[in-house]
KELOFI-55701 format. One line per 5 residues: number of its first residue (from 1); their letters; for each residue x, y negated, z of C-alpha. Coordinates in Angstrom, 2 decimals, padded with zeros to 5 digits. Example, Ala and Ser with C-alpha at 12.3 -4.5 7.8 and 13.67 -1.06 7.14 Angstrom:
<atoms>
1> AS> 012.30/004.50/007.80; 013.67/001.06/007.14
</atoms>
This chain:
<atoms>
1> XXXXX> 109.09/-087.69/075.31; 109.47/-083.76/074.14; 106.57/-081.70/074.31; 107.32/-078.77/077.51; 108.72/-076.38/075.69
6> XXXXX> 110.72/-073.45/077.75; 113.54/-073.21/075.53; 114.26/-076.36/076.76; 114.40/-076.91/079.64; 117.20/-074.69/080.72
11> XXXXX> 116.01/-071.51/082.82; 117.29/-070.74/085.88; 116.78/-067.36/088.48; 114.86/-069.83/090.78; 112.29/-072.63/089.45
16> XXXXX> 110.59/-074.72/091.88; 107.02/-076.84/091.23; 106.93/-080.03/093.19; 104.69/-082.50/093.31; 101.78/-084.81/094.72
21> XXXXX> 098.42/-082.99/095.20; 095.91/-082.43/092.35; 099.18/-083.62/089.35; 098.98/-080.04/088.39; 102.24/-078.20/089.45
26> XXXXX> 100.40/-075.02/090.28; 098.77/-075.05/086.42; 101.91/-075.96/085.11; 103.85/-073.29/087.24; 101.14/-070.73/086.00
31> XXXXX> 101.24/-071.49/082.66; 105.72/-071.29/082.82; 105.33/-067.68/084.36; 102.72/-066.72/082.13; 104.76/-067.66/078.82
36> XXXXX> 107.84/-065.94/079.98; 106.10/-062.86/081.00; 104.29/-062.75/077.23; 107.90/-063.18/076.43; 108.91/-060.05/077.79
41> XXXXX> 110.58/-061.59/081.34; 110.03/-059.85/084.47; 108.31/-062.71/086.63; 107.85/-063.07/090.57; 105.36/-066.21/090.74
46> XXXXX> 104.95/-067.35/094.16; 102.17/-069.83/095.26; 102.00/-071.57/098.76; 099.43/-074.34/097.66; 095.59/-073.75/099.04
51> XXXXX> 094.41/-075.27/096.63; 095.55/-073.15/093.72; 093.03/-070.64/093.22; 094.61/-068.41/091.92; 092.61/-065.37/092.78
56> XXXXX> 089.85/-066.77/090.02; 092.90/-067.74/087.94; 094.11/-064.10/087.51; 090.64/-062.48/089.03; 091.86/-060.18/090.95
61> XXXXX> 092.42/-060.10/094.94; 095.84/-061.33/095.60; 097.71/-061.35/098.90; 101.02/-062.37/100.28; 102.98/-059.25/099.54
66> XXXXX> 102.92/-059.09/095.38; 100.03/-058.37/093.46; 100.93/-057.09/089.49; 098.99/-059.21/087.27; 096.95/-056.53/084.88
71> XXXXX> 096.08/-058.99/082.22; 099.80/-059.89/082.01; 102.47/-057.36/081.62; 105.42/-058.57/083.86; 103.89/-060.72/085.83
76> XXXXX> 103.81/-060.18/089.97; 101.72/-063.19/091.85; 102.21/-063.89/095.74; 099.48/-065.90/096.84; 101.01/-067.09/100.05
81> XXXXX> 098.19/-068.63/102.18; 100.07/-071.76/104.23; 097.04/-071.99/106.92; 097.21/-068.35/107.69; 100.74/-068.47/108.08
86> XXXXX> 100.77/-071.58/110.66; 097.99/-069.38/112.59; 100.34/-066.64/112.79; 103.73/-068.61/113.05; 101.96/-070.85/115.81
91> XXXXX> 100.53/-067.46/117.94; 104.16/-065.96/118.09; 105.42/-069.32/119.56; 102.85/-070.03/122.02; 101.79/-066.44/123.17
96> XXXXX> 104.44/-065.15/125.22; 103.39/-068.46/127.48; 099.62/-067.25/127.17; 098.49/-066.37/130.94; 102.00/-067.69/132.58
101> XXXXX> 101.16/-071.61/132.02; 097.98/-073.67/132.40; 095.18/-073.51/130.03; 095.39/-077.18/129.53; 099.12/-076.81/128.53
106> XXXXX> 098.83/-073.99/126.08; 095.68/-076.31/124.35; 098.81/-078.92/124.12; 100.69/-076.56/122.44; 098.60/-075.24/119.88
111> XXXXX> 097.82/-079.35/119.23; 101.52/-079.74/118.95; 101.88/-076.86/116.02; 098.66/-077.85/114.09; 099.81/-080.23/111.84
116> XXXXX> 101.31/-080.64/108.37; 105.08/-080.07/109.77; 103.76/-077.04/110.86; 102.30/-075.67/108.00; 104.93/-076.55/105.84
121> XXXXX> 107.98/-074.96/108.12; 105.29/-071.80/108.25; 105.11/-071.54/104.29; 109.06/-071.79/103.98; 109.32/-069.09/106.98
126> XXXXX> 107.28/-066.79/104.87; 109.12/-067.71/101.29; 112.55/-068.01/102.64; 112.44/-064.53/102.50; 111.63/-064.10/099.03
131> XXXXX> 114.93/-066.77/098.52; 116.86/-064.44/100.24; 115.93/-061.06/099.24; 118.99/-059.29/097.09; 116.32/-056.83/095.91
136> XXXXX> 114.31/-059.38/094.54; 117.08/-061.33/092.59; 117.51/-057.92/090.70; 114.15/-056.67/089.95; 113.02/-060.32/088.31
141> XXXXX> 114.62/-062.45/085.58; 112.72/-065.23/087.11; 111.31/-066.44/090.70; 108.71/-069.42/090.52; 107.78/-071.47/093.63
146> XXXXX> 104.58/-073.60/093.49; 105.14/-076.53/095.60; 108.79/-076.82/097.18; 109.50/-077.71/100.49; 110.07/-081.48/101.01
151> XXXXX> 113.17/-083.07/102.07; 112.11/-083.54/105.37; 111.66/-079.95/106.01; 114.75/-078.81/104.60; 116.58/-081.43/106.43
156> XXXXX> 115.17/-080.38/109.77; 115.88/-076.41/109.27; 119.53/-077.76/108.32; 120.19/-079.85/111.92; 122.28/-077.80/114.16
161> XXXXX> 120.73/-079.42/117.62; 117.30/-078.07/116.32; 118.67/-074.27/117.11; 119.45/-075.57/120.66; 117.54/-074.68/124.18
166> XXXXX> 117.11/-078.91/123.83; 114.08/-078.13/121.57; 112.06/-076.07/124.34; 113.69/-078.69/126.91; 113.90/-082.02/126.37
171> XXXXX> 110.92/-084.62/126.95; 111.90/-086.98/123.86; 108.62/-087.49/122.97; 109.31/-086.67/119.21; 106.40/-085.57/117.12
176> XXXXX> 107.47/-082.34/115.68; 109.12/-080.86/118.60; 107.33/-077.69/118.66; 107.60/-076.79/114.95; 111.07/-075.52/115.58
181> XXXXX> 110.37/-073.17/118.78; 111.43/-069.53/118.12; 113.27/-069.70/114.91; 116.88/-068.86/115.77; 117.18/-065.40/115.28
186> XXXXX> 116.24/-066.97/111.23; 118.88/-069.32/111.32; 121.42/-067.57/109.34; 118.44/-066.93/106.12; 117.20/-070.85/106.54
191> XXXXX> 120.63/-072.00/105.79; 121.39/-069.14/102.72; 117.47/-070.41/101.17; 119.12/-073.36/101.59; 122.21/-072.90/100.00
196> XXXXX> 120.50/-071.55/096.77; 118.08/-074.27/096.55; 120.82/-076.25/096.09; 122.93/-074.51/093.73; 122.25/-075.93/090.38
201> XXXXX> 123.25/-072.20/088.86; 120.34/-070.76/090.32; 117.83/-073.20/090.97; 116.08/-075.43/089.04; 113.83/-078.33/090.46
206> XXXXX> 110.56/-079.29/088.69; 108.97/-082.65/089.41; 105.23/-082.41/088.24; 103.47/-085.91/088.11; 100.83/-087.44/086.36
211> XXXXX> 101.10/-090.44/084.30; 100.38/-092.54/086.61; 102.14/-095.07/088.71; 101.17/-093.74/092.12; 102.29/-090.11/091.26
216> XXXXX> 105.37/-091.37/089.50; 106.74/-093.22/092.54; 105.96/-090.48/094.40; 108.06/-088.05/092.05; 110.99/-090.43/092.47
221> XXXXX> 110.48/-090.01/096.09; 110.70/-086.70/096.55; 113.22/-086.82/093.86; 115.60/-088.68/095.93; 115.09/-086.64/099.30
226> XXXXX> 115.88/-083.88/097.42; 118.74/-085.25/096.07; 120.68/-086.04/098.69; 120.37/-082.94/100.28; 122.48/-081.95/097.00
231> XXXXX> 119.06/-080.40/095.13; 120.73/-082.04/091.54; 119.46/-080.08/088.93; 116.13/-081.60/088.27; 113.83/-082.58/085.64
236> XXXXX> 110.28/-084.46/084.88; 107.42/-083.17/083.90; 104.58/-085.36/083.18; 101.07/-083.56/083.38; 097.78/-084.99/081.57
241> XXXXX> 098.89/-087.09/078.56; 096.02/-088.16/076.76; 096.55/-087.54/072.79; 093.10/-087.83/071.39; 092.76/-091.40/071.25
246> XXXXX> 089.65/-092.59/068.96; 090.13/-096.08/068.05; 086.42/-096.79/068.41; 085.92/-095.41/071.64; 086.39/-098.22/074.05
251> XXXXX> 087.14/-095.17/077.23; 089.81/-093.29/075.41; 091.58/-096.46/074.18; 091.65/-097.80/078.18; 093.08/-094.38/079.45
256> XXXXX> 095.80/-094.08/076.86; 096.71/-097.66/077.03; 097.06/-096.98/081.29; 098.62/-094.18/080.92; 101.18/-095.83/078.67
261> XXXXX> 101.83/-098.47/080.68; 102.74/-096.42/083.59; 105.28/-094.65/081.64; 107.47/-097.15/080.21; 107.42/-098.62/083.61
266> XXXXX> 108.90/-095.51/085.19; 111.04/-095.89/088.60; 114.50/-096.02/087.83; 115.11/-093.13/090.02; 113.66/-090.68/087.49
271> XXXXX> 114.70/-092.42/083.84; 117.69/-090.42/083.31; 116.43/-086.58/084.07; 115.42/-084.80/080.91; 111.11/-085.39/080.60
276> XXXXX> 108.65/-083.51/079.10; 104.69/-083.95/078.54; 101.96/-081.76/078.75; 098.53/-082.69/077.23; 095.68/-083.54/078.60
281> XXXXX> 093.24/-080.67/078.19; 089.49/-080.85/078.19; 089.08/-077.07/080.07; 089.47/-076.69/083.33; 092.75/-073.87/083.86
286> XXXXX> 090.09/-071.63/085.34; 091.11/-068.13/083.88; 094.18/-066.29/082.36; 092.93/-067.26/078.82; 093.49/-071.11/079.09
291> XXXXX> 096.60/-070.72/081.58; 098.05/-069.18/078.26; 096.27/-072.09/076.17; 097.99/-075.16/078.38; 101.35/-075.15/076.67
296> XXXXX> 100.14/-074.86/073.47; 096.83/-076.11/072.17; 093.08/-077.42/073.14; 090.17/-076.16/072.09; 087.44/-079.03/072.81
301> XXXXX> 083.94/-077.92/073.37; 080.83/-079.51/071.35; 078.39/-081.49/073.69; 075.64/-081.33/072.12; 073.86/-085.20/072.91
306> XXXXX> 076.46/-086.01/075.40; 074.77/-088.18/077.82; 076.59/-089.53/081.36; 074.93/-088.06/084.56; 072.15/-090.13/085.97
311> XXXXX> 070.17/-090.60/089.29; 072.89/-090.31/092.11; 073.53/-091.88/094.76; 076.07/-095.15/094.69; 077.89/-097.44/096.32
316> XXXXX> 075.11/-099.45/097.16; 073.35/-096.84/098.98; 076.79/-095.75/101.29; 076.80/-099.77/102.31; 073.21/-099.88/102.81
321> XXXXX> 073.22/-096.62/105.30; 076.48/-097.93/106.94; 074.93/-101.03/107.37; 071.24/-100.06/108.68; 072.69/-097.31/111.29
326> XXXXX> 074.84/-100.33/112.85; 078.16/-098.72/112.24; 081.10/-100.85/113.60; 083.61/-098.64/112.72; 084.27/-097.48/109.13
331> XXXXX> 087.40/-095.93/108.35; 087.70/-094.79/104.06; 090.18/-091.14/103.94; 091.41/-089.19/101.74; 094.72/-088.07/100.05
336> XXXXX> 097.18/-090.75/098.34; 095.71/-092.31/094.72; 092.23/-091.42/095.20; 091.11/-094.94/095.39; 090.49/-095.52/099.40
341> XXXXX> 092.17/-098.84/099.62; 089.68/-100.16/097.05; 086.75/-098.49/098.29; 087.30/-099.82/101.79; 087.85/-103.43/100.23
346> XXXXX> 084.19/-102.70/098.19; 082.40/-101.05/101.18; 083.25/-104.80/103.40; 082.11/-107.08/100.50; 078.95/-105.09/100.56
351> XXXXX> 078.59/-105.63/104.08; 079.30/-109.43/103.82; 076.95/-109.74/101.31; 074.64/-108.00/103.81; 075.08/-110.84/106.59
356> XXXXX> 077.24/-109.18/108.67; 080.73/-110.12/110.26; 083.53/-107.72/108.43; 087.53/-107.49/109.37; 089.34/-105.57/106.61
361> XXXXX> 092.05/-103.89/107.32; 094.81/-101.81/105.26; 098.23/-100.29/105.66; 098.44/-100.35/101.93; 101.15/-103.43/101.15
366> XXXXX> 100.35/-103.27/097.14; 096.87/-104.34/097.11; 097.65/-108.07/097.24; 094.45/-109.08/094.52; 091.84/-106.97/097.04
371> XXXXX> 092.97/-108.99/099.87; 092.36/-112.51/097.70; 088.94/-111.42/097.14; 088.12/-110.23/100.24; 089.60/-113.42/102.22
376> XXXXX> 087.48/-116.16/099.36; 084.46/-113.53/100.31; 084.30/-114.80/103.89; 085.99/-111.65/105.51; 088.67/-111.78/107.79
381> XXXXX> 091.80/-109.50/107.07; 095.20/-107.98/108.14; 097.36/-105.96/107.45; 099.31/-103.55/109.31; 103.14/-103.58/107.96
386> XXXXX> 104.04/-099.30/108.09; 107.21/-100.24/108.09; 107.62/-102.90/110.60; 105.50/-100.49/113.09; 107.88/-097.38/112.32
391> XXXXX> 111.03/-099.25/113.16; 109.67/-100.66/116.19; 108.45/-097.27/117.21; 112.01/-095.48/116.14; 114.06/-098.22/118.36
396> XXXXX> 111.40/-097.59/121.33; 112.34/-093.36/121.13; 116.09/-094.73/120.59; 116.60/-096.21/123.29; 114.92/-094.06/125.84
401> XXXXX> 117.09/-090.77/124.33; 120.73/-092.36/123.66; 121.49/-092.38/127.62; 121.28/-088.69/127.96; 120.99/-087.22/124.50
406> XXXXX> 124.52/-085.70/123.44; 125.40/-087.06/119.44; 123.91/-083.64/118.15; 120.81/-083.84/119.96; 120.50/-087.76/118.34
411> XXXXX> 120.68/-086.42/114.56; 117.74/-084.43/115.70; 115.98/-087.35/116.85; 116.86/-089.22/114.10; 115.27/-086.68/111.48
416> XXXXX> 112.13/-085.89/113.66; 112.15/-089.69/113.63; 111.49/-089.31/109.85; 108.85/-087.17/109.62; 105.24/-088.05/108.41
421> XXXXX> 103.92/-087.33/112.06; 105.96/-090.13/113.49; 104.75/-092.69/110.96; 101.23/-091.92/111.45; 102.11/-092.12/115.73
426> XXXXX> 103.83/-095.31/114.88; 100.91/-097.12/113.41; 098.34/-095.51/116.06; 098.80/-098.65/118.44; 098.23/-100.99/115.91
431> XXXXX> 094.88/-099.37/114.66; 094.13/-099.49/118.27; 094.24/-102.70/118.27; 092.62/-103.80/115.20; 089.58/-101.22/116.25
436> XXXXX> 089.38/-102.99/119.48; 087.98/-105.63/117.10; 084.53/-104.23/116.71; 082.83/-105.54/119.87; 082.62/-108.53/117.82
441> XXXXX> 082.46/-107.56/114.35; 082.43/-104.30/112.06; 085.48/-103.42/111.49; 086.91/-101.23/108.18; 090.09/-099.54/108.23
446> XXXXX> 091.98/-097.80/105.08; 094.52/-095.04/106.01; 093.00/-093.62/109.44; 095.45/-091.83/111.67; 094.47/-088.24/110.58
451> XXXXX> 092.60/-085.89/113.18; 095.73/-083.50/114.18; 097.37/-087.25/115.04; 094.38/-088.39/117.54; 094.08/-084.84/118.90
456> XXXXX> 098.24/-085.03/119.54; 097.51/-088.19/121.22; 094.62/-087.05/123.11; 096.30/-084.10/124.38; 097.39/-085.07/127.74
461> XXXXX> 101.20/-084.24/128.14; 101.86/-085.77/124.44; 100.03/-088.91/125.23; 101.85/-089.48/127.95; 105.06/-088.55/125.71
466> XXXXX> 103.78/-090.62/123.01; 101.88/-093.85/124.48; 102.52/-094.16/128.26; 106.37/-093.54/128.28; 107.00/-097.08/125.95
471> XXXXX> 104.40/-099.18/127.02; 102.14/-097.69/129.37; 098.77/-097.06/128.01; 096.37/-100.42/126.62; 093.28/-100.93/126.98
476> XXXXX> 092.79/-100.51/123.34; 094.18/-097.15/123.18; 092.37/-095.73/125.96; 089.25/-097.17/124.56; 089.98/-095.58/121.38
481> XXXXX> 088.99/-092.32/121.16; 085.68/-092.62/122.65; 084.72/-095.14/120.09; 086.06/-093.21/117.34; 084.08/-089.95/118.34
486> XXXXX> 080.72/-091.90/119.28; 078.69/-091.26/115.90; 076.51/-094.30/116.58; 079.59/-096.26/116.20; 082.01/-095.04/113.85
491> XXXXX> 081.76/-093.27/110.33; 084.48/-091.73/108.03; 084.15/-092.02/104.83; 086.35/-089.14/102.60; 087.15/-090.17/099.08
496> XXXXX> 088.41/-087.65/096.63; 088.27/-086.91/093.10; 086.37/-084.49/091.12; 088.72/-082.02/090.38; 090.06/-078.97/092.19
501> XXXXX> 093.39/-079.92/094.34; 091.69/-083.25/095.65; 088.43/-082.06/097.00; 090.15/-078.51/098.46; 092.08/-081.32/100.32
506> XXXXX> 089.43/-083.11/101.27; 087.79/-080.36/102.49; 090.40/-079.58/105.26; 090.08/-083.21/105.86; 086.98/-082.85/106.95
511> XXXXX> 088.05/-080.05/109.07; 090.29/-081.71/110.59; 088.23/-084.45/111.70; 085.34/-081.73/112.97; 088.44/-080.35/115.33
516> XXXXX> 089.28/-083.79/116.49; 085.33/-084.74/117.51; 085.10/-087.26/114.83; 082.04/-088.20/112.77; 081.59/-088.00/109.27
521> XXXXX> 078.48/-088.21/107.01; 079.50/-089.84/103.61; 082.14/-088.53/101.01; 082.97/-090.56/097.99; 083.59/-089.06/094.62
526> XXXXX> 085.70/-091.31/092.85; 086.95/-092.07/089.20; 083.99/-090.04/087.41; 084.29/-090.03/083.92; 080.96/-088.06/083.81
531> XXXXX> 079.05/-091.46/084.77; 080.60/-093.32/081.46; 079.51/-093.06/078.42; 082.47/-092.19/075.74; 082.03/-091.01/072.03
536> XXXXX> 085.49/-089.10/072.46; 084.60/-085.48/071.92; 087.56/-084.54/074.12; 086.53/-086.86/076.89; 083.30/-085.90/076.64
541> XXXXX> 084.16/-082.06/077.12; 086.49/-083.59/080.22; 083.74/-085.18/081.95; 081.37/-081.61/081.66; 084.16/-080.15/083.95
546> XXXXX> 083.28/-082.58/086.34; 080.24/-081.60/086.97; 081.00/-077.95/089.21; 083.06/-080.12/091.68; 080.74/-083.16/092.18
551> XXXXX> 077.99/-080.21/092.98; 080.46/-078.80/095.26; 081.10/-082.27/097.35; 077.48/-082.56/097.48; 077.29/-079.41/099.04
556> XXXXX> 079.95/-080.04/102.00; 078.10/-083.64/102.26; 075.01/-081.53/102.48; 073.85/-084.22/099.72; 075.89/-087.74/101.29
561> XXXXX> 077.81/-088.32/098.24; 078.18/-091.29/096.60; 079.44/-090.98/092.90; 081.82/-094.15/091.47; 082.33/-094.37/087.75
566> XXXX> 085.69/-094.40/086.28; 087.35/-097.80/085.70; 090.44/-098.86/083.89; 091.85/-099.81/086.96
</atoms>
């Protein structure tokens, strides 16, 4: 695999970062506009990720306008702030109904337009216009996007039937209804952004992942979306390659030999775009000076008698607090690859062990060997088939919308039907159900319905939209929320990573759940290479990076965290 080099990789006007969170697209998307700016290009960078700092990056104040970079001649950064932009984008819809409908209605509103559809229709609103902008295309030999819209949102903003009054009108039920109120008089600049993005002239598509298998499928993923919406002109960029591999050091040698293995096992989906590697680097991409360093060299720090970090808390002391506050419902979250599915599996052994009467349950269908252990342990288990759920839930909206829904208004359905909202909806009834378990036993589920999902459902007109209008509404569901917001009863768990992108994410999580009424004491940092003990002086400069964002978990857990040490997994 070539080293990314930029006179490679064939430049075009546009270049869009895309990628799973915390793979590095906003690094590598800083570093690519830095470099061509040193070069002597004219550069418009524009960021839409939350998580990219890039205020300390560049350290200056940066806003959503254009901000000249001082430290690099050429260089213009748009920091486009995706929250603040669904706040704004979700006022203009709903007030102009503030004072004309019920309270209760316009709280069912703003629940409808507070989730991730939401804020990532907002962030293309606001960059569409960059897209677009004839001034723009002259003034810059190159516009970069950190983090492209997905498939899902370009395929709604294409749909004809989602410019229709049948948005504000019909009572379909489908989960992103709202998203698309009040954007017709943008029609005609959605479908030129479009247009461009798929012009293989102008744009170019860059597919950050890491090299590992869960970011690598999800590459191909978004990969494929993309391409059939005719987004062709793509390539691979794999972030984080370890190439300081000491033979005696047991850590290094298990890391490279992963990382390996992942890549020559790469989906088929991705094996024929042109791929490129970036190292791993032992700084964090914290300043201008190692943005410029990232393409082109380390520079590994001495630690001076290297020793892991001691005397945190573990595992063992999240089971034995879950365990001696009673909890019956434990539910592990966080963002995909950060090791839930295993922690949840861990966190019911510990209770077996304990004494007490554990159902495991997952929506994850890969993690065949946890289940085997868990069922020889004593535990009982299920698990709840995503798929099977979403097409039952899909032929349930079908069928109540074919009798009056004209063929336009049905490819409407269809896409909303394919939108992360509606799988997480899809699944609710069947977490319902498994939850229901716990007046017998404690029950621990991995993948929770997020908090914007329970508040949608909670909301009274979309619960009857959602729930009441297939089946009527179970026991189990109407139990649910109670239960889930009862402290004594129920605990979250959030597992993240200790690096940037993951714990900014986590930290919304937890957000999110604080909106929705639901408990959560304990966060998880997971995969730290500061608790192992490695005689690699790169890893060992690695794991002192660590450090700033395990201190800054324990400081949202106000001290609950529970560290795990990284395993060859």
């Amino acid at each position: 695999m070539k080293a990314f080099n930029l006179s490679d990789i064939g430049l075009t006007k546009y270049l869009f970062f895309t990628g799973k969170g915390g793979v590095g697209k906003t690094s590598v998307a800083c570093a690519t506009a830095v470099s061509l700016a040193d070069k002597g290009k004219n550069i418009l960078l524009i960021s839409t990720d939350p998580a990219s700092n890039l205020q300390d990056v560049f350290a200056q104040e940066l806003n959503g306008q254009g901000t000249p970079i001082a430290d690099v001649p050429g260089l213009t950064v748009v920091n486009l702030d995706p929250e603040q932009a669904a706040a704004e984008y979700r006022e203009s819809v709903i007030s102009p109904y503030r004072g004309k409908l019920p309270e209760s209605v316009i709280q069912n509103m703003e629940e409808q337009l507070s989730g991730s559809c939401t804020v990532e229709i907002a962030a293309f609103n606001a960059f569409s216009d960059f897209i677009t902008d004839k001034g723009k295309q002259n003034e810059y030999d190159h516009i970069i996007f950190d983090t492209a819209p997905t498939g899902h949102t370009l395929r709604m903003l294409q749909l004809p039937s989602a410019w229709s009054t049948f948005i504000s009108e019909s009572t379909h039920g489908a989960s992103c209804l709202g998203q698309l109120s009040g954007l017709e008089e943008r029609k005609e600049i959605y479908k030129q952004a479009v247009v461009t993005l798929s012009d293989g002239n102008a744009t170019r598509l860059v597919l950050v992942s890491r090299p590992e298998t869960s970011a690598l499928r999800e590459a191909a993923r978004s990969s494929h979306e993309l391409l059939t919406l005719g987004i062709k002109n793509q390539i691979l960029v794999i972030n984080g390659v370890l190439q300081q591999v000491d033979e005696k050091d047991a850590v290094s040698k298990e890391i490279y030999g992963k990382q390996q293995s992942s890549l020559q096992n790469i989906p088929a989906e991705l094996a024929d775009y042109p791929a490129f590697e970036v190292p791993l680097r032992s700084y964090n991409l914290s300043n201008i000076a190692n943005i410029r360093r990232l393409l082109n060299e380390d520079n590994v720090s001495p630690v001076t008698d290297y020793m892991p970090i001691t005397g945190e808390n573990n595992i063992d002391d999240l089971i034995n607090d879950l365990y001696s506050s009673g909890k019956r419902v434990i539910f592990t979250m966080g963002k995909g690859g950060v090791g839930k599915t295993t922690l949840a599996t861990n966190i019911a052994l510990g209770l077996v062990a304990k004494g007490a009467k554990v159902h495991l349950t997952t929506t994850d269908p890969a993690n065949h060997l946890n289940y085997e252990l868990a069922e020889k342990a004593g535990l009982s288990v299920s698990r709840i088939d995503e798929e099977e759920e979403l097409e039952k839930y899909k032929n349930e909206v079908r069928s109540k919308a074919a009798p009056t829904m004209s063929a336009e208004d049905m490819e409407y359905i269809e896409e909303d039907l394919r939108s992360p909202c509606t799988q997480e909806i899809a699944v609710f009834k069947a977490f319902a159900e498994i939850v229901d378990k716990a007046d017998n036993e404690i029950v621990v589920i991995d993948t929770a319905p997020t908090g914007h999902t329970l508040l949608l459902l909670d909301a009274t007109q979309s619960y009857h939209k959602e729930v009441e209008r297939t089946q009527g509404i179970p026991d189990s569901v109407s139990k649910l929320l109670p239960r889930l917001r009862n402290p004594k009863e129920t605990e979250v768990v959030i597992v993240t990573l200790p690096e940037a992108t993951p714990v900014f994410e986590a930290e919304r999580l937890q957000a999110d759940l604080q909106r929705a009424g639901i408990n959560n004491k304990w966060w998880v940092v997971n995969s730290c290479l500061s608790l192992v003990y490695t005689e690699n002086p790169f890893l060992q400069s690695k794991s002192q990076g660590e450090i700033y964002w395990i201190e800054k978990v324990k400081e949202l857990s106000d001290g609950n965290t529970a560290l795990i040490e990284w395993k060859n997994l």
